[in-house]
N, C-alpha and C positions, 0 to 999 in steps of 0.2 A: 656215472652214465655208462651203460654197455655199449658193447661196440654197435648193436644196431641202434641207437637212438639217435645216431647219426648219418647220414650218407650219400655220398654224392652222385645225383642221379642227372645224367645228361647235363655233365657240368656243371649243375649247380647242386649247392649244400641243403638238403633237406632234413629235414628233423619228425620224427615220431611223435606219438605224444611223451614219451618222456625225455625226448630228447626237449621237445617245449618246455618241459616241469622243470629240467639242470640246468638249463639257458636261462628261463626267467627267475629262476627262485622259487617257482609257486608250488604250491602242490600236485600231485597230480589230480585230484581228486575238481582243483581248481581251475586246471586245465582243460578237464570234462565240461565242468560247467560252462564257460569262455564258449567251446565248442557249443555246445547243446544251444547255448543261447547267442550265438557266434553273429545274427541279424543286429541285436540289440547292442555288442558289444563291438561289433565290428571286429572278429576275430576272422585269419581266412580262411575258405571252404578249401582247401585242401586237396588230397587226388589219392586216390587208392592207387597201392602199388604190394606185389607182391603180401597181399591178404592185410594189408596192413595202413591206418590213413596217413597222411605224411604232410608235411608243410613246410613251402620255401621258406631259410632261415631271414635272407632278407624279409620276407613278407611277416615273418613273427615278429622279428627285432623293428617293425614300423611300428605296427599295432603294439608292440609293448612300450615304444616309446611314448604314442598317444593314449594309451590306457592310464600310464602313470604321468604324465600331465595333465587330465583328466581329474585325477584321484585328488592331485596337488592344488587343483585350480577347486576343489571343495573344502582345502582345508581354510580353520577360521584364523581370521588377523592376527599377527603378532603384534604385540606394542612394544616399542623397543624406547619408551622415555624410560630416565632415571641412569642410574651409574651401575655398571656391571657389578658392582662389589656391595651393593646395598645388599642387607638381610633384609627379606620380604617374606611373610606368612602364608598360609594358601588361599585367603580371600584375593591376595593381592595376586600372585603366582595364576588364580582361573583368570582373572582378566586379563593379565598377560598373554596368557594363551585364548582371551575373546571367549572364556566359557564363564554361565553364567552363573555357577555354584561351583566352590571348592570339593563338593562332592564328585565333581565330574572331572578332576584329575587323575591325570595317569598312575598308575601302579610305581612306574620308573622315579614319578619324584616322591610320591607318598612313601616308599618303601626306603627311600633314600636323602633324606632330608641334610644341608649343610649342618644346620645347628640343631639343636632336640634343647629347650628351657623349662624348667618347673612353672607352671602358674600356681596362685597362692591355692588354688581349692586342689593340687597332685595333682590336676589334670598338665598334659605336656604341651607343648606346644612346638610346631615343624617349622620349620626356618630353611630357606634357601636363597643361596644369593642371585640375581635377577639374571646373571651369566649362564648360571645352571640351566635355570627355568628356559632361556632364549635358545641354550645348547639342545635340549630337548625337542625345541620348537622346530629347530634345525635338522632336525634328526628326521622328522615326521614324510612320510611321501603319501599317507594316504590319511584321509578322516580318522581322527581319533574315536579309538572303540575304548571308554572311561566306567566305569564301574558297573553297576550292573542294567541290564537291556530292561526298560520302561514295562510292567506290567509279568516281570519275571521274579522269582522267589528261587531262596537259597543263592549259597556263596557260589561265587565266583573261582576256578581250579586256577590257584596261582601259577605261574611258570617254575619248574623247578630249579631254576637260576635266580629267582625274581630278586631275591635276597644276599645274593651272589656280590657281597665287598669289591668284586674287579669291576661290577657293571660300568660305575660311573668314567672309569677307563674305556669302556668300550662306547658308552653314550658322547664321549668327548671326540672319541673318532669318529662316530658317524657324523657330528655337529661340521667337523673341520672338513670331511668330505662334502657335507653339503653345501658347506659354504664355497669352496673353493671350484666345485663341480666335479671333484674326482669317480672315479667310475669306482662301484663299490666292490666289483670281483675286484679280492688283493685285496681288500681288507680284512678276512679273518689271519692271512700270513702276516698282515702289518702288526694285527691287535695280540697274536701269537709273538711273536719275537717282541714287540715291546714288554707283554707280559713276563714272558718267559713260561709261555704254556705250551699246550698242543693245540694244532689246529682246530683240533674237533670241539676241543673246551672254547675256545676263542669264537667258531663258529656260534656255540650252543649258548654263548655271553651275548651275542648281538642277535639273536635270535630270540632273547628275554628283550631285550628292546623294543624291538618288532611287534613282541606278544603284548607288551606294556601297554602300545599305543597303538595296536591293532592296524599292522600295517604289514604290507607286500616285505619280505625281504629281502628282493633282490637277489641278485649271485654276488656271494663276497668269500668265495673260497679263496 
């Protein structure tokens, strides 16, 4: 964040739009949008100030709180029957996550299955155990964005970590922060030192999560 993206104007903490983008996580591209549609979203109108629009930081950090309750109160049931340690397929894993085709799971468990078995015809079959599947579910803060958009053609641009061996490391932090409620700035330094990476690689690991399940990332530097 540069130095203007923040600054305190008659006592209180204001933020720019990109000071909004490093505070929330979002884009700024997504922070445009919030704005422009700011009625619908409940984003706040703001105040010109030396050429530039500005927003108190309490008044974003409400609206980002409600935004992303919001997001969470659309996602679908989790079912948390059976034992954590059962192997389960992906028929069983979409119901888990309340979807109604195995085809509509995430990138995060497809790409990453506990066990991988031969069936008799070569074809393989994904296996993961129901901890996974609920970690994931854990994970989620907004609607799961799952394979390709209804009435679209051609693949999908993987995340370039998607396939990334540390991920299940980093889906397992995000799981234990949602469960516990912890705030997620401080998690890419947590998921950094448990690794024994760089911040940036640690950031860009939980950022394939995000992209997996199509969801807000938060600030978790």
């Amino acid at each position: 964040m540069g130095d203007m993206a923040r600054r305190v104007i008659g006592g209180r903490t204001a933020l720019n739009r990109a000071g909004v983008a490093a505070h929330t996580g979002a884009a700024y591209s997504t922070v445009n949008h919030w704005y422009r549609h700011r009625t619908r979203f409940g984003f706040p109108e703001g105040f010109h100030h030396d050429g530039r629009d500005w927003f108190w930081l309490d008044d974003v950090e409400t609206f980002h709180t409600e935004h992303q309750a919001a997001k969470r109160a659309e996602l679908t049931k989790v079912h948390r029957r059976g034992k954590p340690d059962d192997l389960i397929g992906s028929g069983a894993a979409a119901k888990i996550l309340g979807y109604r085709s195995y085809r509509n799971l995430p990138d995060t468990l497809l790409n990453h299955p506990d066990r991988v078995t031969k069936l008799p015809d070569n074809r393989t079959r994904r296996l993961w155990f129901r901890r996974t599947v609920w970690a994931v579910a854990d994970a989620r803060t907004g609607r799961q964005s799952t394979g390709r958009t209804p009435g679209t053609t051609g693949a999908r641009k993987p995340h370039p970590y998607a396939d990334d061996s540390r991920l299940p490391a980093a889906i397992a932090l995000l799981a234990e922060a949602a469960r516990t409620g912890r705030d997620r700035r401080g998690l890419g330094v947590a998921l950094a030192q448990q690794l024994g990476i760089t911040q940036r690689t640690a950031q860009r690991l939980l950022a394939a999560v995000y992209a997996a399940s199509g969801t807000s990332s938060g600030q978790t530097a």
